[in-house]
Structures are given as structure tokens and as C-alpha cells.
Phi, psi and omega in degrees: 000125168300124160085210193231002218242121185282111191294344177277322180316312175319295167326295187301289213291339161302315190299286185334326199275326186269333195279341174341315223241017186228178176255118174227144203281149185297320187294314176306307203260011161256341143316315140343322198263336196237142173305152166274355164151134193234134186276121165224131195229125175277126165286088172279153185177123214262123212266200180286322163290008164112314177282202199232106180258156162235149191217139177274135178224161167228157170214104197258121155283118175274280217224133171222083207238329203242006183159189155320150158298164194178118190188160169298181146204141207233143157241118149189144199307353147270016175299130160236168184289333211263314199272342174288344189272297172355277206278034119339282171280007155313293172327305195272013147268309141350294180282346173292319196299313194250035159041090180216158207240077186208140181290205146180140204236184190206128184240173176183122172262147179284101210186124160237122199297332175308325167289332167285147163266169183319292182301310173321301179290308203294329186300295191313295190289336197266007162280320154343298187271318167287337144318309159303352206298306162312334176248033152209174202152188177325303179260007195251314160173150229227075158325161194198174203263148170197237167277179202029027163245145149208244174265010161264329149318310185311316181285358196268285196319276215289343163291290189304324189286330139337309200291252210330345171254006182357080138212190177236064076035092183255346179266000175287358181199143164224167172104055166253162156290173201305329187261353161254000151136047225234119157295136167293133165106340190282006171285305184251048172268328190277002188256326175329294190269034130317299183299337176285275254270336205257359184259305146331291176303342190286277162326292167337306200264357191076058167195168197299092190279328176319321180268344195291157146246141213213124180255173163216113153290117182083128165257035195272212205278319202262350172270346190282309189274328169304349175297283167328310185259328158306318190260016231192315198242349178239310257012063160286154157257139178253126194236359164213103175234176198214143184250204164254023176269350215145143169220158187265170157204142171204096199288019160297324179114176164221188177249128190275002188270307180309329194282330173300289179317278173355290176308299211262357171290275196274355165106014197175133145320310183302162176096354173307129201316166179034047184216126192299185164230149206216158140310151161275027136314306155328293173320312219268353179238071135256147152311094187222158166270352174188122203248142175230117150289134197197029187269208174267174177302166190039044167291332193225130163226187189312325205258334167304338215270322206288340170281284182015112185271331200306131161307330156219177190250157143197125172268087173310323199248139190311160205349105179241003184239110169287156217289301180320321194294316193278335174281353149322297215270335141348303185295302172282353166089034160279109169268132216239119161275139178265164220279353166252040159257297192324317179248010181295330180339284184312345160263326189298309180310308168314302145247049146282338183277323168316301195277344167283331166280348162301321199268011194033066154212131168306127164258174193255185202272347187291292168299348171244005145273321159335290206303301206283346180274329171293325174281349161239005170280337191255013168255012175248296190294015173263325174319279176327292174347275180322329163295307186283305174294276208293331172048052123324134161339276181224135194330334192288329161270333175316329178260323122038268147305266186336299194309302186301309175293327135340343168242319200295300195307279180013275216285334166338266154359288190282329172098164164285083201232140024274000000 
């Protein structure tokens, strides 16, 4: 876990900010608050040299009111029971926001992949996938790709369960490749809709996204292409991003694509030509017009908020802001879109992938980015309502709200049962 700020608390105390403003029942929304149950399993697993490791691993199912559960699994060594109940439940506020008919769960084994070899990670996930196997499939919950993961984990997880289950199921895990049943566009769905939600807002707010400058925190798979599709699709200048070796800036602006070859020539942004080095501290308080965190959780807390120059926020990466940090930027009139609209791309694309292996029929990437443009542009004009009828602080309850009467109507709907 980043920092000292507990990210489920963090979680609870959003729900708390939002239920303020609707009528909910107490018993009801201390359901609302807590997972429906989490798996936690130590992992034997014989490494290349013969021995034997053990690995902690989790699966938190939160809430399944509106579908399957449907969440990453991430490795690496701060997975904890407090951050999978976290983005667990996150999720499942997430798929309410942009009303797609998924529940929502979160897995994470304790591991840094980077100590392994190739046979090594697949013997971990595919030890993994047997552990998960009763409890998850199609209709039951649904893995995704999330840090350190992708699509050849994906492709392990739908093999073994497959093997074990001597069937064939391609909807038990998505974010697979293209030759395992992988939708076209879901590489670049989270950063895709980073790039909607910070374009949308922009429009909202009456201004020039054509003009803005952008720093990105974290250079992974969703800051590099929202780095990219921001300068590429709005013509924002991107004048700073940062990895963890380090972060650049050049306040002219770069070609973020170029900077992307660069990281995978040499392992790390920094040294890119005509450009300083910066802390990512440095980063995240430059004078920008819209700063994307696009790390891990908690990156900015209250006392990082009070520097903080950006005018707005759009959080690619899941809670990158603490409850203190956002009632800061909250004060200053920073407008902060949250990441579970900002990131939703990736489960909405994740289920256009669901539902093309339900139909064995493919769509083309033309057709899953139309679909994925449509599904946050009208979960951003839902945002907004809702910001303007609650006459709410800052967007983040405002989405919230949306979220929440939407798992409340469900579970209304299906009833209490026994």
C-alpha cells in the first residue's frame, strides 16, 4: 500500500460523502460499504532452481447486485487485503457510473514480477487460476488485466481454466489477445477514455483543451497512451511525464510517442533529449493546465494538494488522490474528474470483449471505439446532472450519487433474500 492513507477507508469515506445526499438506509449502505467476500490463499510454487516459494494472493468479490464481478489482478509487492477490498469496491462504483451490467471484484498476488522468470510467472498465475477456479467464470467473475499484468496472463488464466474445466469459455477472463479471443481497442481503452473524460471537461468547463499543457504521472500502458491520444486527438501539449526511475519536462512541449520508444529503448523516461529531470514530486505541482495521475493510489495527499498548480485533475489510475488531498483541491476550486469515470474505458472495452465471446462474433476497433466513446460521453453528461441537481461540491460526488442509486435500484429490485 502507497504512503499511510488506507485506500478502503478512503473507499468508505467516498460512499459516506455521497450517501449524504440521497435517502439510504443505514443497514443498507454499511452493506454497500464492505465486500461480499474475499479469498485469500498462499501460493506454493517450484521455482527454476528447484525450490519452493510461497506467495499471498487475494480476491475480493464486493458487490454483485448489477452482474458478475469484474476486476483486475495485479502483482506486485504491496498487494494488500485493505487495497483489493478498496479497488473491488471501486469497480463496482465504476461499472454503475458508466452503467455497464457488472458487478465488481479485485485480485493481486504479492510478488514483484520483475524477480521472475517467464515459467516462473506462468507456474504463479497458473497456480493462481486453480485456486480461483470455483469462484470464478462468465457468469460468475471475470479477471482483467491490471499492474504488472496482461495479456499473457490473461492468456494462462483462460487456458488453465479451460484445461480444468475441459471446456472452452473465453469470456472467463478479458483484456486476452487478439488470437485468444481479445478485443480490438482494449489496450488503449483506459487511456482512450482518459482522453473523453479530460475532453468532455474541458467543453464543460468552457475551455480550450487545444491549449491546455499536461503533465502525466506514471508512464505505463494507461499514461503513455492518454499522454499520446491527448496530444494526438485534442492537441494539448504534453510538457511533462514521469515514471518511477524519474520525471522530464520540457515546457515546449515532446512527442509522447517518441518518449514511449525512448522508455522501451532504455528502460526509463528520463534522459530524453532536450528535456530537464524532475522529481515526480516536481511533477505532480507544476504549473499545468491538467495534470493525469496515472500511478498507483494515494500519489497526492493533503500536503502534496496545497502545492499542486494544475487546474484540473482526470485520474487514470485508481484512488491517486486521499480523501484529505481531494477535500484540499476541493477548497481550491481544482477540478478533479475521478478515476471511475477517467478510467473506466478499460471494463467498459473489457465488456465489449465479454459480450463478443458470449456471441463468438467479433467487432471491428472502429466499432469498439465509437461504442467506448459513447459509453463515457453520456456517463460524463450524467456526471454533470447530477453535479448540477445535488449542487454537490466536486465531481467525485457527484459520480457517487450516480453510482450508488444504481446498485441501490438493483438491489431494491431483487429484494433481500433469505
Amino acid at each position: 500500500m502507497t504512503g499511510e492513507t488506507n485506500p478502503f477507508e478512503s473507499l468508505q469515506e467516498q460512499l459516506d460523502d455521497a450517501a449524504a445526499y440521497i435517502d439510504l438506509d443505514d443497514g443498507l449502505l454499511r452493506r454497500l460499504k464492505n465486500p461480499e467476500r474475499i479469498l485469500e490463499t498462499n501460493l506454493t510454487v517450484r521455482m527454476d532452481d528447484g525450490r519452493l516459494e510461497t506467495f499471498r494472493a487475494y480476491r475480493s468479490q464486493f458487490n454483485g447486485d448489477r452482474g458478475p464481478y469484474k476486476g483486475g489482478i495485479r502483482y506486485h509487492p504491496d498487494v494488500n487485503r485493505a487495497e483489493v477490498k478498496a479497488l473491488s469496491g471501486w469497480m463496482v462504483y465504476k461499472t454503475a457510473t458508466v452503467d455497464i451490467p457488472y458487478g465488481g471484484g479485485k485480485g493481486g498476488i504479492v510478488v514483484d514480477p520483475s524477480e521472475l522468470s517467464a515459467t516462473e510467472l506462468e507456474r504463479l498465475t497458473r497456480a493462481f487460476t486453480k485456486e480461483l477456479r470455483p469462484f470464478v467464470g462468465a457468469d460468475k467473475d471475470i479477471p482483467a488485466p491490471d499492474v504488472n499484468t496482461g495479456q499473457r496472463e490473461m492468456n494462462w488464466i483462460k487456458n488453465t481454466y479451460e484445461t480444468l474445466e475441459n471446456t472452452t469459455e473465453p469470456g472467463v477472463v478479458t483484456g486476452k489477445s487478439l488470437d485468444s479471443g481479445g478485443s480490438e481497442g482494449r489496450v488503449e481503452a483506459t487511456g482512450r477514455s482518459t482522453m473523453l473524460t479530460a475532453r468532455e471537461a474541458f467543453d464543460y468547463l468552457d475551455r480550450d483543451i487545444g491549449d491546455a499543457t499536461v503533465a502525466v504521472q506514471g508512464y505505463g500502458n494507461a499514461g503513455a497512451i492518454a499522454a499520446r491520444m491527448l496530444a494526438e486527438e485534442t492537441g494539448a501539449t504534453v510538457v511533462a511525464v514521469s515514471d518511477s526511475s524519474g520525471a522530464i519536462h520540457d515546457p515546449d512541449g515532446f512527442d509522447p510517442a517518441d518518449v514511449r520508444e525512448h522508455k522501451r529503448d532504455t528502460g526509463s523516461v528520463v534522459g530524453y533529449e532536450g528535456t530537464e529531470e524532475l522529481t515526480n514530486e516536481e511533477l505532480l505541482t507544476l504549473d499545468v493546465d491538467l495534470l493525469v495521475p496515472a500511478a498507483l493510489q494515494n500519489a497526492i495527499d493533503a500536503d502534496l494538494a496545497e502545492s499542486v498548480q494544475a487546474d484540473m485533475i482526470v485520474e487514470a489510475a485508481n484512488g491517486p488522490l486521499t480523501p484529505d488531498a481531494d477535500d484540499v483541491l476541493t477548497e481550491r476550486d481544482v477540478a478533479v474528474l475521478p478515476d471511475i469515470l477517467a478510467n473506466a474505458g478499460g471494463v467498459t472495452v473489457s465488456y465489449f470483449e465479454w459480450v463478443q465471446n458470449r456471441q463468438r462474433f467479433g467487432w471491428t476497433e472502429a466499432r469498439v471505439n465509437d461504442e467506448l466513446e459513447r459509453v463515457i460521453t453520456d456517463a460524463f453528461d450524467g456526471l454533470t446532472e447530477a453535479y448540477e441537481t445535488y449542487d454537490v461540491p466536486n465531481f467525485r460526488t457527484a459520480a457517487y450519487i450516480v453510482a450508488l442509486k444504481r446498485v441501490i435500484a438493483a438491489h431494491a429490485e431483487s429484494g433481500t433474500w433469505p
